[in-house]
C-alpha positions as CSV (number, residue, x, y, z in Angstrom):
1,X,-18.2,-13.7,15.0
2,X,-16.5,-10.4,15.2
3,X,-13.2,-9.3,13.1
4,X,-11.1,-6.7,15.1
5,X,-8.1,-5.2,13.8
6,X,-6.1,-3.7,16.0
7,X,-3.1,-1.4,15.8
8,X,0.8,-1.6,16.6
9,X,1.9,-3.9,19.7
10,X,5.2,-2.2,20.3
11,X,5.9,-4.9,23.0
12,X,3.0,-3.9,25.0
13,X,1.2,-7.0,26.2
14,X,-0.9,-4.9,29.0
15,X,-3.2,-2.9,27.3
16,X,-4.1,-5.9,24.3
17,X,-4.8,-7.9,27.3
18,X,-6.9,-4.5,28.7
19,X,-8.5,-4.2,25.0
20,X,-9.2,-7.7,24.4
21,X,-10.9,-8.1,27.7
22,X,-13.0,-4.9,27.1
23,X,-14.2,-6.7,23.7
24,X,-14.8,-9.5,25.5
25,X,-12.8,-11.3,22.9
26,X,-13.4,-14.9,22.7
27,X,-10.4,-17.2,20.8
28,X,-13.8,-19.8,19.7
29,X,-15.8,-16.9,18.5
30,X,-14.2,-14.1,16.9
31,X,-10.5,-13.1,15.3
32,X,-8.0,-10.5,16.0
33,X,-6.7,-9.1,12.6
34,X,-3.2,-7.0,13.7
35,X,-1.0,-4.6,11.2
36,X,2.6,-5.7,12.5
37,X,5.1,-4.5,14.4
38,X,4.0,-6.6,17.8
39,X,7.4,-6.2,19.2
40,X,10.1,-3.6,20.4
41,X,10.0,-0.2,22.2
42,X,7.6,-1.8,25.3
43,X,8.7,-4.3,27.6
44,X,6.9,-6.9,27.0
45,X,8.0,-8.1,23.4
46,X,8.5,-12.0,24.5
47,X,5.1,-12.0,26.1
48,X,3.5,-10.3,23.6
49,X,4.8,-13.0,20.5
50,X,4.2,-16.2,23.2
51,X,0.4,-14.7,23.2
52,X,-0.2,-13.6,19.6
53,X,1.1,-17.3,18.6
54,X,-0.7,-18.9,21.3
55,X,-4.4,-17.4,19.7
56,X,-3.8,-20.1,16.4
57,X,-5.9,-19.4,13.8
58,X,-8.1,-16.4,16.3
59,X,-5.2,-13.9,15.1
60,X,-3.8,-13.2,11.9
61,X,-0.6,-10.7,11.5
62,X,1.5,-8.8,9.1
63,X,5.2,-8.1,9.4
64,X,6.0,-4.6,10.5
65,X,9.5,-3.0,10.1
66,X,9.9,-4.0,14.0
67,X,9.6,-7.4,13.5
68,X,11.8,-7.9,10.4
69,X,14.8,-6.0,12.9
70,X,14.4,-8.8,15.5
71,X,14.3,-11.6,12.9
72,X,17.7,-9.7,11.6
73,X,19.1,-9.5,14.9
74,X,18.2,-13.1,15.4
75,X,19.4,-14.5,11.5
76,X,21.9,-12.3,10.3
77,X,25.5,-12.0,12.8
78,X,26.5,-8.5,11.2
79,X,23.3,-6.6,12.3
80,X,23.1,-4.8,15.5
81,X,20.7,-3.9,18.5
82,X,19.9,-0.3,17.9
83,X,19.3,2.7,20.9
84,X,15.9,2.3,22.0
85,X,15.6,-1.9,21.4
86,X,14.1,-3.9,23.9
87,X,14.6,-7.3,22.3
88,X,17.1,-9.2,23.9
89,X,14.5,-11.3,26.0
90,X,13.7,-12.5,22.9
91,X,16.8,-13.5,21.8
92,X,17.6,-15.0,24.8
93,X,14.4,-17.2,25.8
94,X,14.4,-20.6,25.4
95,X,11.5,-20.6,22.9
96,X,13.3,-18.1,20.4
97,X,13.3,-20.7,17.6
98,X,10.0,-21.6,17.4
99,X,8.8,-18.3,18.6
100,X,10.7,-16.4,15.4
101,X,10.2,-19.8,13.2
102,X,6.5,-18.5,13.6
103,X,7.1,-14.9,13.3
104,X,9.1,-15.4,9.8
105,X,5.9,-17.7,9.0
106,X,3.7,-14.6,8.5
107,X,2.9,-12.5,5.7
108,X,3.7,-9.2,4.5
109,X,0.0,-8.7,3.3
110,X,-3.4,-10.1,4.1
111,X,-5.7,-10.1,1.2
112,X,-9.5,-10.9,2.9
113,X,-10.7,-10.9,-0.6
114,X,-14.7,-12.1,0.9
115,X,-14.7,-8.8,3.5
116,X,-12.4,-6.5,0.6
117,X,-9.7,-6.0,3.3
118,X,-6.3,-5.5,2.7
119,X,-4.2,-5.4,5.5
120,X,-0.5,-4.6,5.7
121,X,1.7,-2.5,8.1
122,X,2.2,0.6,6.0
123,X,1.9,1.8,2.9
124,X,1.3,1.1,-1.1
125,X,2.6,3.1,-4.0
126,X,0.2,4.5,-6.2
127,X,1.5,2.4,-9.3
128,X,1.0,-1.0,-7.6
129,X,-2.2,-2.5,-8.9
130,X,-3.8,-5.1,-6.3
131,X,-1.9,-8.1,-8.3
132,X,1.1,-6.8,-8.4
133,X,1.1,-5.6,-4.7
134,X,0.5,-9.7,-3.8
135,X,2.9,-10.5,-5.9
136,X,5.5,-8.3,-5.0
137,X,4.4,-9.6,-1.6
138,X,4.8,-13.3,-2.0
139,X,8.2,-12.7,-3.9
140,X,9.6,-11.0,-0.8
141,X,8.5,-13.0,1.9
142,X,9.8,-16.6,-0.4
143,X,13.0,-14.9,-0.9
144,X,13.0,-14.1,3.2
145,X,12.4,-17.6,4.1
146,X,14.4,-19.0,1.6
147,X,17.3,-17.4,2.6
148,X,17.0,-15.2,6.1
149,X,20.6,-13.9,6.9
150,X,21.5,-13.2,2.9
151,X,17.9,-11.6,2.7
152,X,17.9,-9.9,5.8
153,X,21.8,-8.9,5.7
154,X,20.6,-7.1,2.2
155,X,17.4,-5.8,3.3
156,X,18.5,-2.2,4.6
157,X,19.0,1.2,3.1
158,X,16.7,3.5,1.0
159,X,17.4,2.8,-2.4
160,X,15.8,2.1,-4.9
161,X,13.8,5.4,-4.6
162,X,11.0,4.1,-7.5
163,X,10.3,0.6,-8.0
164,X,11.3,1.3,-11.9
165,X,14.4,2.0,-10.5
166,X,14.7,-1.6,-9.2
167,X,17.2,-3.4,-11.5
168,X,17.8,-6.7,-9.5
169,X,15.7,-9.0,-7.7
170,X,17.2,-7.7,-4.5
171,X,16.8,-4.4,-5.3
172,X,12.8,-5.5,-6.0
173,X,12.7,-6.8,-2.6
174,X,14.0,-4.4,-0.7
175,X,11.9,-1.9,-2.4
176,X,8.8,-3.9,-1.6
177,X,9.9,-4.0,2.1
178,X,10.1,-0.3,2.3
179,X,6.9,0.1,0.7
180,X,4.7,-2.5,2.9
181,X,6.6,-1.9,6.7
182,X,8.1,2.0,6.3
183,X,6.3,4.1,3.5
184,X,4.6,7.6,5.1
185,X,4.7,9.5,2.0
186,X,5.6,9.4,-2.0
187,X,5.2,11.3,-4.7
188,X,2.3,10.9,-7.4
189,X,5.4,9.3,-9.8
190,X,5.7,6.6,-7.1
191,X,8.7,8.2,-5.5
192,X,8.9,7.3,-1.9
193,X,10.4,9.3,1.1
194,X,10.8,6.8,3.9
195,X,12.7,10.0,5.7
196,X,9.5,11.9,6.8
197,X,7.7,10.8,9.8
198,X,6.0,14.7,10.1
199,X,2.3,14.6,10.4
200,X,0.4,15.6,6.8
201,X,-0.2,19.6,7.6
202,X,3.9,20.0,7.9
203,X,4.5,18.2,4.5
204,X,4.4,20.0,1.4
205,X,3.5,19.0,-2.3
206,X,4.4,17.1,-4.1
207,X,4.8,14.9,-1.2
208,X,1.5,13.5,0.0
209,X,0.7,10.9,2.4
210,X,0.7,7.5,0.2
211,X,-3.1,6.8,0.6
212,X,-3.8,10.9,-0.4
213,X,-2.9,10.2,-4.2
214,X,-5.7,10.8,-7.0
215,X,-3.5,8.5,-9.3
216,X,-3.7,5.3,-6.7
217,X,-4.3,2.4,-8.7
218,X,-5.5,0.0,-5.6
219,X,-8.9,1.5,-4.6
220,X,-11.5,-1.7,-4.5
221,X,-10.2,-2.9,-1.2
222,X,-9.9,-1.1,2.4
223,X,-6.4,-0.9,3.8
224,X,-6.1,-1.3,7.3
225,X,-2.2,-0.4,8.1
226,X,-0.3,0.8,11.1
227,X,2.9,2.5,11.6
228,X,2.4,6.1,11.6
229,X,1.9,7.1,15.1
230,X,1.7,10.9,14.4
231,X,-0.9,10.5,11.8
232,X,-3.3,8.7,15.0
233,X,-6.0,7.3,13.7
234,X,-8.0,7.3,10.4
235,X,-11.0,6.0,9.6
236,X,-12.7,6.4,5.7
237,X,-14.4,4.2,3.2
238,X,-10.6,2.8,1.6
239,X,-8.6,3.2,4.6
240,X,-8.1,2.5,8.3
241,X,-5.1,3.5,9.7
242,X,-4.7,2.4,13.6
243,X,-1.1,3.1,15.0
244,X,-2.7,5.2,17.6
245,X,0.9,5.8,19.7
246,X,0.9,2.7,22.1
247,X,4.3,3.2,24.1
248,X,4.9,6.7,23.2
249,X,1.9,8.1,25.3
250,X,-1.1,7.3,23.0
251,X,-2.9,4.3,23.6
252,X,-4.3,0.8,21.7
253,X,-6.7,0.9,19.1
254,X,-9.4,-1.9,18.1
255,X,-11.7,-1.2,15.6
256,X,-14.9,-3.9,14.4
257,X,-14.1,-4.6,11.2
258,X,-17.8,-5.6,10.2
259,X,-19.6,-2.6,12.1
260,X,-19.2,1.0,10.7
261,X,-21.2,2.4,12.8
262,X,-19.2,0.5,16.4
263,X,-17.0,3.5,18.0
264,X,-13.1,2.7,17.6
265,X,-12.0,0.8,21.5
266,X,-8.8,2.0,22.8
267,X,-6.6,1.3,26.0
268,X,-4.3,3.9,26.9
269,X,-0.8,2.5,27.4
270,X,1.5,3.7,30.9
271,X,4.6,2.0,29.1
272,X,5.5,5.6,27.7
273,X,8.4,6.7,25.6
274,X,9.6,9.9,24.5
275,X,9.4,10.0,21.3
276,X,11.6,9.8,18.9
């Protein structure tokens, strides 16, 4: 059995069917771990959810920021497409229930406590312990299905800034959600700036990339995450970052979760955007 994570969809159902085929992935033998945001930007977001949820139990996922926008566009009447969306397939296939049913099914985390991965879609303040980053977790995505359109409807905007600075349980949850689907960089206090996107050697102290702080509490478990396309890919002992640019010129990434010394797979993508 093999575990391969593998790094942001973006709609792009070509080159995972490329990578898997390169891996010679097989749905009896090995899994597919994946670091959310499977949808929007490409053009194949409804393929791309019809074949992550066809794998059962082969593939696991987190929720990226991508994903929680569809399943706001889909649960919540006041939120709007934005420039650049490519979801309305989804909203309009016949199989949009039980397609975002499942997608609001998964987690915001994966803790693979027996490998000592943790996999999430971006980021961690240096504060949050490993309980309290589950926790915080499971809170958020209880509230989401509990409620989606009053959770969702609430979910946007930047504040809090600190999650001391969290008074209410909405303001707890949104803070989570910014931290696990949008954080690039914070500040050693736990300050979070979800405004840069720059890659690291155009940021200055005392902003650092999340994962670059001495004070981080959460170091006995290897992050694999996503989401930061300009940051490509990165590869150390307590961190594997994978978002690799698929659909802005860049390709997929796979990596062998249980191999250190396997070369990273990637599939260049031709569904290319200019970035944004």
């Amino acid at each position: 059995m093999a575990r391969y994570a593998i790094g942001d969809l973006q709609g792009c159902l070509e080159p995972l069917r490329a990578l898997l085929a390169t891996l010679r992935f097989s749905v009896d033998r090995d899994q597919l771990l994946l670091v959310g945001d499977l949808v929007n930007r490409g053009p194949d977001s409804l393929q791309v959810l019809r074949f992550v949820r066809s794998l059962g139990d082969a593939a696991r996922t987190v929720l990226g920021n991508h994903d929680l926008h569809l399943l706001a566009l889909h649960h919540d009447p006041d939120s709007r497409p934005r420039s650049g969306d490519t979801l309305d397939e989804v909203l309009q296939a016949p199989d949009r229930d039980a397609l975002l049913d499942w997608l609001i099914a998964q987690p915001l985390v994966i803790d693979d406590a027996t490998n000592r991965d943790l996999i999430l879609h971006a980021g961690l303040v240096p504060e949050w312990t490993l309980e309290e980053t589950l926790a915080n977790a499971r809170e958020a995505e209880n509230a989401l299905r509990a409620d989606p359109p009053r959770f969702l409807a609430a979910m946007y905007g930047n504040k809090p800034e600190r999650w001391s600075e969290a008074a209410t349980p909405m303001e707890r949850h949104r803070f989570t959600i910014n931290v696990l689907t949008r954080l690039r960089y914070c500040r050693a206090d736990g300050r979070i700036d979800l405004k840069r996107k720059e890659a690291p050697k155009d940021v200055k102290e005392p902003w650092r990339p999340w994962f670059d702080h001495d004070n981080r509490q959460l170091r006995n478990r290897r992050v694999v995450c996503g989401h930061w396309s300009t940051l490509g890919l990165v590869r150390r002992a307590d961190l594997l970052s994978l978002d690799t640019g698929c659909v802005w010129g860049g390709a997929l990434t796979a990596v062998d979760l249980d191999d250190p010394e396997a070369a990273p797979v990637q599939q260049p993508c031709n569904s290319c955007r200019k970035p944004e």
